[in-house]
MARLO-941253 format. One record per residue (C-alpha): residue in three letters; chain; x, y, z. Coordinates in Angstrom, 2 decimals. Layout:
N
R   residu   chaine         X         Y         Z
R      ala        A         X         Y         Z
...
This chain:
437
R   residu   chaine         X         Y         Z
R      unk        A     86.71    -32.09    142.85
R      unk        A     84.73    -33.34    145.77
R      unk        A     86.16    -32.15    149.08
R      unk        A     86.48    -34.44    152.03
R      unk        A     86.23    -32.92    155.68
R      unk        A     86.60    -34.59    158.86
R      unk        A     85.95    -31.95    161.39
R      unk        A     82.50    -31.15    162.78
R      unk        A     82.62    -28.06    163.63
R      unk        A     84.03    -27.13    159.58
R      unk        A     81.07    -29.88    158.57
R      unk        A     78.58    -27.93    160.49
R      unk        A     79.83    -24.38    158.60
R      unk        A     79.71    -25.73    155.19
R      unk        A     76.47    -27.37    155.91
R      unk        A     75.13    -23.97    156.54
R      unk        A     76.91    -22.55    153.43
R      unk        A     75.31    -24.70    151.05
R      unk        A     71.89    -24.12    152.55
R      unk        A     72.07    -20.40    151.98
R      unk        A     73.90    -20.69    148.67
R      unk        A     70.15    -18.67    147.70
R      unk        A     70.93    -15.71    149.35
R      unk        A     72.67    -13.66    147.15
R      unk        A     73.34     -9.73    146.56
R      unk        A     71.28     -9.73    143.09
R      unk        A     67.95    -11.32    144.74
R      unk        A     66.95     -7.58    145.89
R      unk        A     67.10     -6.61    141.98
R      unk        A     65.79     -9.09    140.67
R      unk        A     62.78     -8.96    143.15
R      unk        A     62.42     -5.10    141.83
R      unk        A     62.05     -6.26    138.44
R      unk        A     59.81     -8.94    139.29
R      unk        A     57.56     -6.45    141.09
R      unk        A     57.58     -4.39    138.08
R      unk        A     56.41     -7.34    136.24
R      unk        A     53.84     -8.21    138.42
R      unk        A     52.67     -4.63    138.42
R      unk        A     52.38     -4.09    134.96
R      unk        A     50.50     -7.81    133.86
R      unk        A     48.27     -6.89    136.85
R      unk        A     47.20     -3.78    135.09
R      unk        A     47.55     -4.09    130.97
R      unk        A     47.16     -7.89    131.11
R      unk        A     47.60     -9.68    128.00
R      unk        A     49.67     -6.72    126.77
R      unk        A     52.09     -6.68    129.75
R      unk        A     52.28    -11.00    129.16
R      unk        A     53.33    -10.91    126.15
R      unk        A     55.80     -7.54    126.09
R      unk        A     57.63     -9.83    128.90
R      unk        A     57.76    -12.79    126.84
R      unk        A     59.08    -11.10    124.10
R      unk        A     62.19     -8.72    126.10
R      unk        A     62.81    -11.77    128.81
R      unk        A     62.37    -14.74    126.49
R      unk        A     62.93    -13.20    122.86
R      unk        A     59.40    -15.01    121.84
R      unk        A     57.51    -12.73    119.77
R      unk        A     53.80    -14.27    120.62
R      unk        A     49.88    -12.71    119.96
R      unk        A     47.21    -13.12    122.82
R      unk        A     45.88    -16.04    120.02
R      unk        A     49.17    -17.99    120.38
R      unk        A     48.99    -18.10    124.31
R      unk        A     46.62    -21.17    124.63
R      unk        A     47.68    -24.34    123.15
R      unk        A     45.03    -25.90    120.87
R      unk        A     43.39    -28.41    120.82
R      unk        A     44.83    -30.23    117.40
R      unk        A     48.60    -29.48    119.17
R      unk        A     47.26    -31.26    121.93
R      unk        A     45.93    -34.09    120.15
R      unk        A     49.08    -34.30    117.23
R      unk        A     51.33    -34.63    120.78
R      unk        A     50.84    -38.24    120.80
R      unk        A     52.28    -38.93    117.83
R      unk        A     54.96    -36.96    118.88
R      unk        A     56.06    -39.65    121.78
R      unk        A     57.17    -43.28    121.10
R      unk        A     54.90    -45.86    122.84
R      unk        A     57.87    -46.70    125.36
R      unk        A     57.63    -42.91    126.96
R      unk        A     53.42    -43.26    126.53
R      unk        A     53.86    -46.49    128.41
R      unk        A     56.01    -44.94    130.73
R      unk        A     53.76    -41.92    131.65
R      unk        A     51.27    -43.96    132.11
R      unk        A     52.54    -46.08    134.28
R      unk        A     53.96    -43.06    136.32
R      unk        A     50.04    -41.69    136.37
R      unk        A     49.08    -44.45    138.08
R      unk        A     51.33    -44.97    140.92
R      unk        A     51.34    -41.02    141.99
R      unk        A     47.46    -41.15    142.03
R      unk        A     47.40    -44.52    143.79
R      unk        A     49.70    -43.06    146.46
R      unk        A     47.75    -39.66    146.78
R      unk        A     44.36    -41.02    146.65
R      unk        A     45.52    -42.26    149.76
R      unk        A     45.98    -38.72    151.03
R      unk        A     42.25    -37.02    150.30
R      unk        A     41.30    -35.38    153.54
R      unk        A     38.17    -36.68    154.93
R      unk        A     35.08    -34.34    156.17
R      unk        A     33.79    -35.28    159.75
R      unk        A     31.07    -34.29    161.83
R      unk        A     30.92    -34.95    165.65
R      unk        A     28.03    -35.22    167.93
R      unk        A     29.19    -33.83    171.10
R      unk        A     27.38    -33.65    174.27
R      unk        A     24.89    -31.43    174.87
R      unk        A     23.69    -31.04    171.57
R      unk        A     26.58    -29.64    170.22
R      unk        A     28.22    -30.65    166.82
R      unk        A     31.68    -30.16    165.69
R      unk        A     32.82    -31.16    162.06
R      unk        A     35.73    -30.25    159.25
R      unk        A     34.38    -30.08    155.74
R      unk        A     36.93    -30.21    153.14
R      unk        A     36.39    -28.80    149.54
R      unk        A     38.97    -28.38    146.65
R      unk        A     40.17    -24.53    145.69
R      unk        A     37.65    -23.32    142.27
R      unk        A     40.77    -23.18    140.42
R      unk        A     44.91    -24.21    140.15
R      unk        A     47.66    -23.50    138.36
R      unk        A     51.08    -25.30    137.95
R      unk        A     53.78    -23.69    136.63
R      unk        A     56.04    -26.64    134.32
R      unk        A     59.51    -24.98    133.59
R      unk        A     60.36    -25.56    129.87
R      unk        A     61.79    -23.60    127.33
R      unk        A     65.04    -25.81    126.85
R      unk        A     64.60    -28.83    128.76
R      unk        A     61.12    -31.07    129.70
R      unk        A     60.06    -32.09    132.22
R      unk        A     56.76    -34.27    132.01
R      unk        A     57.30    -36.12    135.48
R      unk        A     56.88    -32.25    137.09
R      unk        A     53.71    -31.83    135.35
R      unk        A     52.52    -35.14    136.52
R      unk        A     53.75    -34.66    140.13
R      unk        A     52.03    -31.39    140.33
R      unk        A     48.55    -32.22    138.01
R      unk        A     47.57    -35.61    139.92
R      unk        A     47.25    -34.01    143.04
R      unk        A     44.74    -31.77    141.95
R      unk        A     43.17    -33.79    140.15
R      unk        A     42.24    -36.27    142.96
R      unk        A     41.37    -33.25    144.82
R      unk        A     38.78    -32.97    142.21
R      unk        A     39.92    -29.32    141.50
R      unk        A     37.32    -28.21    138.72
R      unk        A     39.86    -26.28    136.55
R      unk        A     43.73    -27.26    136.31
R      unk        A     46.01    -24.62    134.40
R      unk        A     49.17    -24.89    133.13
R      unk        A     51.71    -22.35    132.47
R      unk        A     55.04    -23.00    130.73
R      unk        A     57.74    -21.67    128.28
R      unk        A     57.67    -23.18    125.02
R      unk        A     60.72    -23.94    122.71
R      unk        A     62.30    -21.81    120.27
R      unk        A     59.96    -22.74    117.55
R      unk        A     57.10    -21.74    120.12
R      unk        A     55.65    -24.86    120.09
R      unk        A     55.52    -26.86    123.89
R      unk        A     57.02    -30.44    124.47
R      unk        A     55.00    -32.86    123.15
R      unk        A     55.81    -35.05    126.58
R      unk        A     54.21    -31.94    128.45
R      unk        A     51.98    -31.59    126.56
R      unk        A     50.99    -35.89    126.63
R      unk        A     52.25    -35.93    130.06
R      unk        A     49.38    -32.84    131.10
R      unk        A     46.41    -34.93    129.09
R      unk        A     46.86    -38.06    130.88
R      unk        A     47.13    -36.55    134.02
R      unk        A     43.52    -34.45    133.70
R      unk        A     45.06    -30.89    132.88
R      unk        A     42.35    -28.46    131.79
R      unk        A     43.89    -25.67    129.71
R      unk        A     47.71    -24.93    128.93
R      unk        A     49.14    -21.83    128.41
R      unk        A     52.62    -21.02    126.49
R      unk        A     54.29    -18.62    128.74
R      unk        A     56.81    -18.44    131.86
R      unk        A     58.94    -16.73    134.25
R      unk        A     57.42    -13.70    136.27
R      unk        A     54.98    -12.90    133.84
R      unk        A     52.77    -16.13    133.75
R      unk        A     53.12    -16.27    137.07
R      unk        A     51.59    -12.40    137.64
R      unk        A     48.67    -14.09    134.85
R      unk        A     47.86    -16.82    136.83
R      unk        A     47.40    -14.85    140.13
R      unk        A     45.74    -11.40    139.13
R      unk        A     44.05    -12.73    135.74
R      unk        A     44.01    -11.39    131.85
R      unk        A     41.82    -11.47    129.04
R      unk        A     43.25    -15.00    128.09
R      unk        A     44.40    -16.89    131.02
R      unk        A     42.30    -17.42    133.88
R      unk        A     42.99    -15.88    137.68
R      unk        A     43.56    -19.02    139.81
R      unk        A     43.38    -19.87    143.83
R      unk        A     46.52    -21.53    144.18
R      unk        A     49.99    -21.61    142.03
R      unk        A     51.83    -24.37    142.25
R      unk        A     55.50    -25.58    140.89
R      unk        A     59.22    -24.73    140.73
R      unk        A     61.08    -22.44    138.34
R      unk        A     64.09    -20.05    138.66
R      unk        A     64.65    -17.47    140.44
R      unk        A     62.28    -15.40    139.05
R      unk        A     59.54    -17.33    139.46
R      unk        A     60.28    -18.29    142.90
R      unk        A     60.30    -14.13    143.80
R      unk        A     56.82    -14.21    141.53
R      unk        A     55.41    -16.54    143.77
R      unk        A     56.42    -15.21    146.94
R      unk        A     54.82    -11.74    146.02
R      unk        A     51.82    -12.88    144.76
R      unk        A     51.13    -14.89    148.04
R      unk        A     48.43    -13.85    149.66
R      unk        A     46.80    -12.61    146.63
R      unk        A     46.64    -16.89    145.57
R      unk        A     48.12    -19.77    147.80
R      unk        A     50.97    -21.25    146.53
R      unk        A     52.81    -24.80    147.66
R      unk        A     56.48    -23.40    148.76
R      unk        A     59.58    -21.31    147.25
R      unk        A     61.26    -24.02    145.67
R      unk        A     64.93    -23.37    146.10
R      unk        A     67.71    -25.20    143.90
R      unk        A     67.71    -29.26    144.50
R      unk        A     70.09    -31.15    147.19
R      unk        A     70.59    -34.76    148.03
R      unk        A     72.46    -35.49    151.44
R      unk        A     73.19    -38.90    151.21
R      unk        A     73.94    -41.25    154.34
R      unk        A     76.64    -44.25    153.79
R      unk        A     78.72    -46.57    155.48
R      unk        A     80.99    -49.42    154.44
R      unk        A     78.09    -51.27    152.87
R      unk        A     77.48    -48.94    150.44
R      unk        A     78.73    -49.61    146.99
R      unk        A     80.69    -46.24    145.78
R      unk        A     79.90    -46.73    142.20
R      unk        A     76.22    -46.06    143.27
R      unk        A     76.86    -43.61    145.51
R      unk        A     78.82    -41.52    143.23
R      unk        A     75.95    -41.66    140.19
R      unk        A     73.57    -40.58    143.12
R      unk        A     75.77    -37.35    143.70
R      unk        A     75.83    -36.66    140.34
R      unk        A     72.13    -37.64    139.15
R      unk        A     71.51    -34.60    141.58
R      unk        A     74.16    -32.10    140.82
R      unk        A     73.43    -32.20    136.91
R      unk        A     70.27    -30.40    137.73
R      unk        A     71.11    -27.25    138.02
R      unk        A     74.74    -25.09    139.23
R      unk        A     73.58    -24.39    142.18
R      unk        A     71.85    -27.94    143.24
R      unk        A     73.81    -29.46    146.13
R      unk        A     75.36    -33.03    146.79
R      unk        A     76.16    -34.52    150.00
R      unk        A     77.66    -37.58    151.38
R      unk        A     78.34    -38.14    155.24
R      unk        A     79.39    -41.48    155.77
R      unk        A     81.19    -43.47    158.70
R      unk        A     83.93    -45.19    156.02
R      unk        A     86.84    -42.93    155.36
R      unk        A     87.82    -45.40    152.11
R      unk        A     84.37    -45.22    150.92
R      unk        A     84.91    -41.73    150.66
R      unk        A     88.20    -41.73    148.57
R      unk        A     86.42    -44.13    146.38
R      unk        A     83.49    -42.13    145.47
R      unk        A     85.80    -38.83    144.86
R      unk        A     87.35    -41.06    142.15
R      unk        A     84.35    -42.24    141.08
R      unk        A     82.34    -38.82    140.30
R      unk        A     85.47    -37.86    138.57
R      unk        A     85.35    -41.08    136.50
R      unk        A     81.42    -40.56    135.88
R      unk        A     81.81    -37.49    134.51
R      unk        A     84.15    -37.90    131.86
R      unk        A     82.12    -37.10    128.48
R      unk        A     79.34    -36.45    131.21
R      unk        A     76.75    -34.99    128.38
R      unk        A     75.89    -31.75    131.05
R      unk        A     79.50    -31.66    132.46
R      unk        A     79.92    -28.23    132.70
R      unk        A     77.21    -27.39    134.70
R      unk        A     77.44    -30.79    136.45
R      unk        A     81.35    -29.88    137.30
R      unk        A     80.27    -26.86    138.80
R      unk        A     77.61    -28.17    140.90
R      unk        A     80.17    -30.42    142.16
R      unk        A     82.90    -27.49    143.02
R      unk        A     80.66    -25.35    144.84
R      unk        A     77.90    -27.64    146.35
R      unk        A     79.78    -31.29    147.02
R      unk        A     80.75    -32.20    150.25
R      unk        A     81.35    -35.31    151.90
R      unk        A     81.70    -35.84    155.64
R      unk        A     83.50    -38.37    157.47
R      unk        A     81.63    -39.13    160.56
R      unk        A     82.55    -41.00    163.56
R      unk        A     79.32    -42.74    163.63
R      unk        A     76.07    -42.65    161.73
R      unk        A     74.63    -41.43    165.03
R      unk        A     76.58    -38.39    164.55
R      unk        A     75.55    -38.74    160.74
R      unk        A     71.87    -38.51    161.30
R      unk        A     72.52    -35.43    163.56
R      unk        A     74.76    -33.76    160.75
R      unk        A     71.61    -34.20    158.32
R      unk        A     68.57    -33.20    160.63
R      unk        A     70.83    -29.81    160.78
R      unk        A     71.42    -29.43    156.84
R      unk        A     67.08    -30.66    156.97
R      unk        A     67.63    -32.02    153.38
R      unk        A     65.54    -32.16    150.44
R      unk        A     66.32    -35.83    149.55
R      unk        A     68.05    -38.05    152.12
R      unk        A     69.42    -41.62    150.95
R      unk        A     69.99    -44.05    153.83
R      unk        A     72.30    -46.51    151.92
R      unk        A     73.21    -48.20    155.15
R      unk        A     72.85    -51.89    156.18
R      unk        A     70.12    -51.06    158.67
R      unk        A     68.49    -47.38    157.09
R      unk        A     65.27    -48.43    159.28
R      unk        A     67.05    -48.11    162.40
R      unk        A     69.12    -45.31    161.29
R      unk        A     65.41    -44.15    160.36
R      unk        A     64.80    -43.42    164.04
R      unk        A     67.03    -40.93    164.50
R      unk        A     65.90    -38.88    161.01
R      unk        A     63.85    -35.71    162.42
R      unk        A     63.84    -33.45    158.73
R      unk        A     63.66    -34.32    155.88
R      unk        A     61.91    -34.29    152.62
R      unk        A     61.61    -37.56    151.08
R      unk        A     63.63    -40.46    152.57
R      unk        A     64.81    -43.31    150.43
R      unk        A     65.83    -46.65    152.56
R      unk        A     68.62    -48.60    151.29
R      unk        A     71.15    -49.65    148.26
R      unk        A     68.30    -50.52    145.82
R      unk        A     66.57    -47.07    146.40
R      unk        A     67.93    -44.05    144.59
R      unk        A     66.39    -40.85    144.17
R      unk        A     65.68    -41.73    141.32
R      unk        A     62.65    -43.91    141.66
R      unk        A     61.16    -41.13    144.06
R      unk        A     61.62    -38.50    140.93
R      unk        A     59.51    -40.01    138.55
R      unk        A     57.01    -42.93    139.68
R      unk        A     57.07    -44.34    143.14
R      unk        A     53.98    -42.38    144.06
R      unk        A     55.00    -39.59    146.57
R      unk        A     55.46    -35.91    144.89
R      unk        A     58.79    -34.98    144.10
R      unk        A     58.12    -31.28    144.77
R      unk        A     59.97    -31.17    148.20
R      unk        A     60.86    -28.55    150.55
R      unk        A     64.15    -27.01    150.00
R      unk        A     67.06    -25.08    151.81
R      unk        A     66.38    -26.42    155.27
R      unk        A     62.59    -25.92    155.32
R      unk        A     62.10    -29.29    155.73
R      unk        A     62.30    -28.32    159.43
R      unk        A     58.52    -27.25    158.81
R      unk        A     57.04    -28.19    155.40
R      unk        A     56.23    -31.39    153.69
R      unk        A     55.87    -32.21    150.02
R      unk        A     52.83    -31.12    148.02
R      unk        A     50.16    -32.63    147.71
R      unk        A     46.18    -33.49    147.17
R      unk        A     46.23    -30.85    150.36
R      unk        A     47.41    -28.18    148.66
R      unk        A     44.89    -28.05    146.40
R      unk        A     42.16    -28.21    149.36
R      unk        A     40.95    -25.88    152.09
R      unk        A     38.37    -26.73    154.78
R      unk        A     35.76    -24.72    156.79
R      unk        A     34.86    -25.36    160.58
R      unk        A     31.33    -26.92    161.34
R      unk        A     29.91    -25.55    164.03
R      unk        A     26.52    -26.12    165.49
R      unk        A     25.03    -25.34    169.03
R      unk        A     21.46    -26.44    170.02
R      unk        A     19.22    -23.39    172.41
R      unk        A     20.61    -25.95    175.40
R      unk        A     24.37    -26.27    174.84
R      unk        A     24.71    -22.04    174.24
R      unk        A     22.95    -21.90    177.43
R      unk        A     25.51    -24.48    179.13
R      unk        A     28.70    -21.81    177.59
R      unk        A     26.92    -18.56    178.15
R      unk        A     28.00    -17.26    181.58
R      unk        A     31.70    -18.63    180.57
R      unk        A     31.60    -16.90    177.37
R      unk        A     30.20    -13.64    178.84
R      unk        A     32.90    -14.06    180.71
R      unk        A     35.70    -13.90    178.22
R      unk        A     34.03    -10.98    176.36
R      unk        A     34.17     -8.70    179.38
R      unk        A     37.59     -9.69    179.67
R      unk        A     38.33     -8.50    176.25
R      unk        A     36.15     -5.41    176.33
R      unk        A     33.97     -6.21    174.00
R      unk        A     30.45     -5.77    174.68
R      unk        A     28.57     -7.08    171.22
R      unk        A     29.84    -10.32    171.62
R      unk        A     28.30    -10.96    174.97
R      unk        A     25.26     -9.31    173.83
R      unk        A     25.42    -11.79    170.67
R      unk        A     25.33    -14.78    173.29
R      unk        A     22.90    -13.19    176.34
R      unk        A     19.96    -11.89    174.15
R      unk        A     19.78    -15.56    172.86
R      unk        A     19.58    -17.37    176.33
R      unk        A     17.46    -14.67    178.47
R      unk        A     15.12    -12.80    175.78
R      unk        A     16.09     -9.98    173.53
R      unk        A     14.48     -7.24    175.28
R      unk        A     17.03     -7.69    178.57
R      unk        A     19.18     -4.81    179.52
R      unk        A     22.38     -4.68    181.26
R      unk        A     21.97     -3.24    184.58
């Protein structure tokens, strides 16, 4: 059952609870293994891939089997009814439209002096986005993650993800990757395909940046390989803190909490809200929602561990509550959420008012859906066409404007003992042949 608290100071406590519900005793062992992993794909490649696919995932596969073909690709759409085509389609267009909005832009500046300043933005050779699979699908995660590189105009976009028990990948991936300009796709996940796409094998290419969530595993994959590739974030499990007062209808307020918590055990749900009743209501309505819940186990204990809802003495003290927990999805189902906007300082994605639920933001408003997790909204944003982009300084001094700098920059390398430098600088603006005296 949901619990209700009314005390700040126990709010504040839980709040922090749920956003370290990740830091567990078994993450050190699991990282070990994952190291292991990483190690041993690094060095035997294809050999190491599949030996992990077939003691982690019971998937007995041959370096052939890794790359879907192309007639799997192409018998896909048959696979999917016209309504889900339709659908993805539809989806496509409104997350490009959005981040085609996004695309950097190179500039050059003419300063005085002759000097010129510029950015000049180019997309990373290669990306890959890890989709996890195996028992569920998720095409909206390969669309959310593909479009951005794609209108990055990355040359090469890889996919990585665990296929079924029959070995073969969802056909709604497999659509969903096509439509949104995916290159290649690989069947393999966890640790190893992440270890493939960073350091390389004989079969699937080494990439420049790794993108998308997975479990545990994958999230400790990522993090070691970093450095090695870019990747977007560590992905921890979802949340939802949602923001409501006596406006808000509790029926829809109590399928929010649960569209979130059936996720995953360990995704979190979280309602503050000014209206004590409201409260009661929606406690009787998740319980009423989840009878013959098809994922009510896992939904259940989602709910147990990870609800909360706060009664707060104003939404004031509601907004403050939230910009502490720094959520990964905030609903403002409020009669005002653009006011209550104002005081909203972290956050991931923000979805104003009663007709907004998360929802929309998952699968085709536009913005990405991969959001920054466990409080590091504080300092990270969604992905998006950036991720996929890097840019290199433009510099450019005419004979004049280096001798306008020199004496300052002289300066600064004496000050920093470091003699080259000011040579670098001095035997361009007084003749190459001058010696210190």
């Amino acid at each position: 059952m949901l619990r209700i608290i009314n005390q700040r100071s126990e709010a504040l406590t839980e709040l922090r609870r749920i956003c370290d519900r990740t830091h567990d005793e078994q993450v050190v062992h699991k990282e070990a293994t994952v190291q292991q992993v990483l190690q041993d794909v690094r060095r035997k490649g294809d050999r190491a891939v599949l030996h992990y696919t077939e003691e982690f995932d019971q998937q007995i596969l041959k370096p052939e089997d890794l790359r879907v073909s192309g007639s799997e690709l192409d018998a896909a759409y048959q696979q999917v009814s016209k309504e889900l085509l339709d659908a993805i389609r539809l989806a496509c267009q409104k997350i490009e439209d959005f981040h085609r909005q996004r695309v950097p832009k190179s500039w050059v500046q003419f300063g005085d002096h002759e000097v010129v300043l510029g950015k000049r933005y180019t997309p990373v050779d290669r990306a890959g986005l890890y989709i996890p699979g195996g028992k569920a699908a998720y095409p909206s995660t390969v669309l959310m993650n593909a479009i951005p590189a794609k209108v990055a105009k990355v040359p090469r976009i890889i996919i990585t993800t665990p296929p079924g028990a029959d070995k073969t990948v969802n056909p709604a991936v497999l659509v969903a990757a096509q439509e949104a300009g995916v290159h290649e796709i690989y069947r393999v996940g966890g640790a190893q395909a992440i270890a493939a796409l960073a350091y390389g094998t004989e079969t699937i290419p080494k990439v420049d940046v790794i993108t998308g969530p997975g479990n545990i595993y994958v999230t400790l994959a990522k993090k070691l390989v970093y450095g090695t590739v870019g990747i977007d974030s560590l992905a921890g499990p979802s949340e939802v803190l949602i923001i409501a007062d006596a406006t808000a209808n509790p029926v829809h307020v109590a399928a929010d909490l649960l569209a979130q918590a059936e996720h995953d055990p360990m995704a979190a749900a979280i309602l503050l809200t000014t209206d004590a009743g409201l409260a009661q209501q929606v406690v009787s309505e998740v319980e009423r929602q989840l009878v013959n819940h098809p994922r009510n186990l896992l939904t259940e204990k989602a709910i147990a561990h990870y609800g909360l809802i706060v009664v707060v003495e104003s939404l004031e003290a509601a907004a403050e509550l939230s910009n502490e927990f720094a959520p990964e999805h905030l609903e403002l189902e409020v009669e005002d959420p653009w006011a209550l906007l104002e005081h909203i300082r972290h956050a991931g994605a923000i979805f104003l008012g009663s007709s907004t639920p998360e929802a929309v933001g998952d699968y085709l408003a536009g913005p990405n859906h991969t959001l920054p997790t466990s409080g590091s909204a504080r300092y990270a944003s969604a992905l998006g066409v950036e991720t996929f982009m890097k840019y290199s300084s433009l510099i450019q001094y005419s004979p004049n404007a280096l001798q306008q700098v020199a004496s300052a920059i002289e300066t600064l390398t004496k000050a920093e003992g470091l003699p080259s430098h000011g040579d670098s600088v001095r035997f361009r603006v007084r003749g190459n042949s001058e010696q210190e005296t």
